[in-house]
C-alpha positions as CSV (number, residue, x, y, z in Angstrom):
1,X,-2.7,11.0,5.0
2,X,0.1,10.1,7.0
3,X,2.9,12.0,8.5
4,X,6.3,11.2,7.4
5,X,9.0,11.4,9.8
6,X,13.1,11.5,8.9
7,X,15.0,10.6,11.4
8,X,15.3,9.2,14.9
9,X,17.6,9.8,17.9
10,X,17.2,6.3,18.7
11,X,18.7,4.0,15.7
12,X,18.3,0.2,15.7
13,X,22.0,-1.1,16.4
14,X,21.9,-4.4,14.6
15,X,19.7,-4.5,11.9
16,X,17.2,-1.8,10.5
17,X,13.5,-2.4,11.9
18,X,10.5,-2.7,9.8
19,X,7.1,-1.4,12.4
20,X,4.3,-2.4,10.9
21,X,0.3,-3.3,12.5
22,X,0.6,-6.6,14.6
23,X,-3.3,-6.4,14.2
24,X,-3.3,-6.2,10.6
25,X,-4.1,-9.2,8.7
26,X,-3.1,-7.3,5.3
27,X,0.1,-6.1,6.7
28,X,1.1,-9.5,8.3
29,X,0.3,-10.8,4.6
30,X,2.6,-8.4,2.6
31,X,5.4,-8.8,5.9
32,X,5.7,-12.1,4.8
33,X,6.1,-11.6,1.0
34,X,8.5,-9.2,1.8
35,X,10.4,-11.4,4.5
36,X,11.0,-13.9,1.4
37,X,12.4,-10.7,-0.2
38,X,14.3,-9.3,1.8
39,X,15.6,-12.5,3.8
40,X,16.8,-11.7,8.0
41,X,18.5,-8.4,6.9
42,X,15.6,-6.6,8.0
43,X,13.8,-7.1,11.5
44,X,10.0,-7.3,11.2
45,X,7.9,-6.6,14.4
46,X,4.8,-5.1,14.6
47,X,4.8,-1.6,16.1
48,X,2.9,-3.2,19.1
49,X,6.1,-4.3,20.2
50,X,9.0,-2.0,18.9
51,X,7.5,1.5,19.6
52,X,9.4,1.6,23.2
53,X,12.8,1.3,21.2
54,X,12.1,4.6,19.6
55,X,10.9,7.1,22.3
56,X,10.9,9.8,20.1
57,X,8.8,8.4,17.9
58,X,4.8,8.9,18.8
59,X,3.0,5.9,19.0
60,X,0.6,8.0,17.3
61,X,2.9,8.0,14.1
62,X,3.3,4.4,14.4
63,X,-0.4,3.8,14.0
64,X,-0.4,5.9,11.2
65,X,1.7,4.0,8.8
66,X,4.3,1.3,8.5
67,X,8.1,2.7,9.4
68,X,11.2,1.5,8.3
69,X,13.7,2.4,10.6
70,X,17.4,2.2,8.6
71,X,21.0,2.1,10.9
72,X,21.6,5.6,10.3
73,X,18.4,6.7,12.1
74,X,16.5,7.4,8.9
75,X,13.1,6.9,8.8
76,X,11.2,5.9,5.8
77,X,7.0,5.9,6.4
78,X,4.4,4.1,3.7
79,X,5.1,2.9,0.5
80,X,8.7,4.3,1.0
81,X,9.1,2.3,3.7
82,X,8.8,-0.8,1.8
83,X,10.5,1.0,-1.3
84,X,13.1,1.4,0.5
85,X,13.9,-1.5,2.6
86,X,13.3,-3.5,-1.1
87,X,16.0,-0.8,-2.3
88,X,18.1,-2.1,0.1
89,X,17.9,-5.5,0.5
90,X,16.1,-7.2,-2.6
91,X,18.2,-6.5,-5.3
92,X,15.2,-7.1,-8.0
93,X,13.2,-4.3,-7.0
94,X,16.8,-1.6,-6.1
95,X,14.5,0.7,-9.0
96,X,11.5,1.4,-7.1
97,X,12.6,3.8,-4.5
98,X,14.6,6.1,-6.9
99,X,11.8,5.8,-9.1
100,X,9.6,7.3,-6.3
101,X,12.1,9.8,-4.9
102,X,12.8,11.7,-8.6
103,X,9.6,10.9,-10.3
104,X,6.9,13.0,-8.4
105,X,3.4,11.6,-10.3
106,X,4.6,8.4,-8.8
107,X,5.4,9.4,-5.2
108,X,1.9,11.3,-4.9
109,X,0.1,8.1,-6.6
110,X,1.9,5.7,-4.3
111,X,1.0,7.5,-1.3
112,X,-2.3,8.4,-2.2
113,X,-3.1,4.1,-3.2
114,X,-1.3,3.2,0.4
115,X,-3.6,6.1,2.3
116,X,-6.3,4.7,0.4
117,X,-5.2,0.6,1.3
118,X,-4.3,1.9,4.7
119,X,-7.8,2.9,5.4
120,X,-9.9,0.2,3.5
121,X,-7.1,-2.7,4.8
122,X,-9.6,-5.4,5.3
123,X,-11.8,-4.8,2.6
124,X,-7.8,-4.9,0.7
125,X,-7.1,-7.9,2.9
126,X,-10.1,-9.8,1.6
127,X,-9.1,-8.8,-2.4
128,X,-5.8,-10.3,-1.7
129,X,-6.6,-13.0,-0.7
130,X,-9.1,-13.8,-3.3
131,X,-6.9,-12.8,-6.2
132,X,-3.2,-14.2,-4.8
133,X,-4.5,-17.6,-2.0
134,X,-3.7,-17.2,1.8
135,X,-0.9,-18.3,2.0
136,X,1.6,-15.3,0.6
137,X,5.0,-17.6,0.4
138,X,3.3,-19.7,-2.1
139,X,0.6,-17.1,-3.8
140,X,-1.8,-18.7,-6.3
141,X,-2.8,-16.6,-9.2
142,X,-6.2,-16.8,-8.9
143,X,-6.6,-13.4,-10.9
144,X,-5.8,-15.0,-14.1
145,X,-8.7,-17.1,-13.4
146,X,-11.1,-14.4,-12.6
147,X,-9.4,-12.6,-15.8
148,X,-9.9,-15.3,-18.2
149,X,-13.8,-15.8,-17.2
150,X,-13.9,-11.8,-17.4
151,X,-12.3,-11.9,-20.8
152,X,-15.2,-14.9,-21.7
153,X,-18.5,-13.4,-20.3
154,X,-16.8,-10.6,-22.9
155,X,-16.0,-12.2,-25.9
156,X,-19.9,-14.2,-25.4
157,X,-21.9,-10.5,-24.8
158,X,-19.8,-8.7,-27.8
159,X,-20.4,-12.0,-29.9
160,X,-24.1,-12.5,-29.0
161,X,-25.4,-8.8,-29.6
């Protein structure tokens, strides 16, 4: 599990600062989605490159789990990093974080699923891929695909016996 962290010394001045794994091919995947969400409110760098901005913050921590960094100093780690830079800044998905900070069976199930992705990320990567395309600005839905032939090999076993 990760440690979540709440605040910083150190705030970003211009824009809040999302720290995620430069090395992560599952992380630069969902960074990009969330780019197209978000727009250049947010500043997306990998930790690799931001940690010395935020000496208080252990690089340890950073390899832990993606940080989101708000103006104030806040610091939001895992899936409430993302829920709440989405919060913030793409106004479809403004439910999710209260939804995670008053509903407790869904904060403990989000960040049990991200320690869960976090540590199987390019056996995750790989899923992603096969179920949404490479190319995460213009996903395919493959998974409706693989549904549908589920659905079939179904429908021709419960049919046949």
């Amino acid at each position: 599990m990760f440690t979540k962290l709440y605040k910083t010394n150190h705030p970003p001045k211009n824009q809040p600062v999302m720290a995620w794994d430069g090395n992560c091919g599952f992380c630069r995947y969902w960074v990009i989605k969330w780019k197209i969400m978000t727009g250049e409110k947010i500043r997306y760098q990998p930790f690799q490159e931001v940690h010395k901005e935020f000496p208080d913050i252990g690089l340890k921590y950073f390899r832990q789990a993606i940080r989101f960094i708000d103006l104030d100093g806040r610091i939001y780690t895992g899936p409430a990093a993302v829920f709440q830079a989405l919060h913030k800044y793409a106004k479809k998905w403004r439910w999710v974080m209260p939804v995670y900070n008053k509903f407790w069976p869904f904060r403990f199930l989000s960040d049990h699923l991200y320690t869960f992705v976090s540590a199987n990320r390019v056996r995750m990567y790989w899923i992603v891929v096969r179920l949404m395309g490479k190319n995460p600005a213009r996903p395919k839905h493959y998974w409706i695909i693989y549904m549908a032939a589920l659905l079939a090999i179904i429908a021709v076993f419960t049919i046949n016996f």
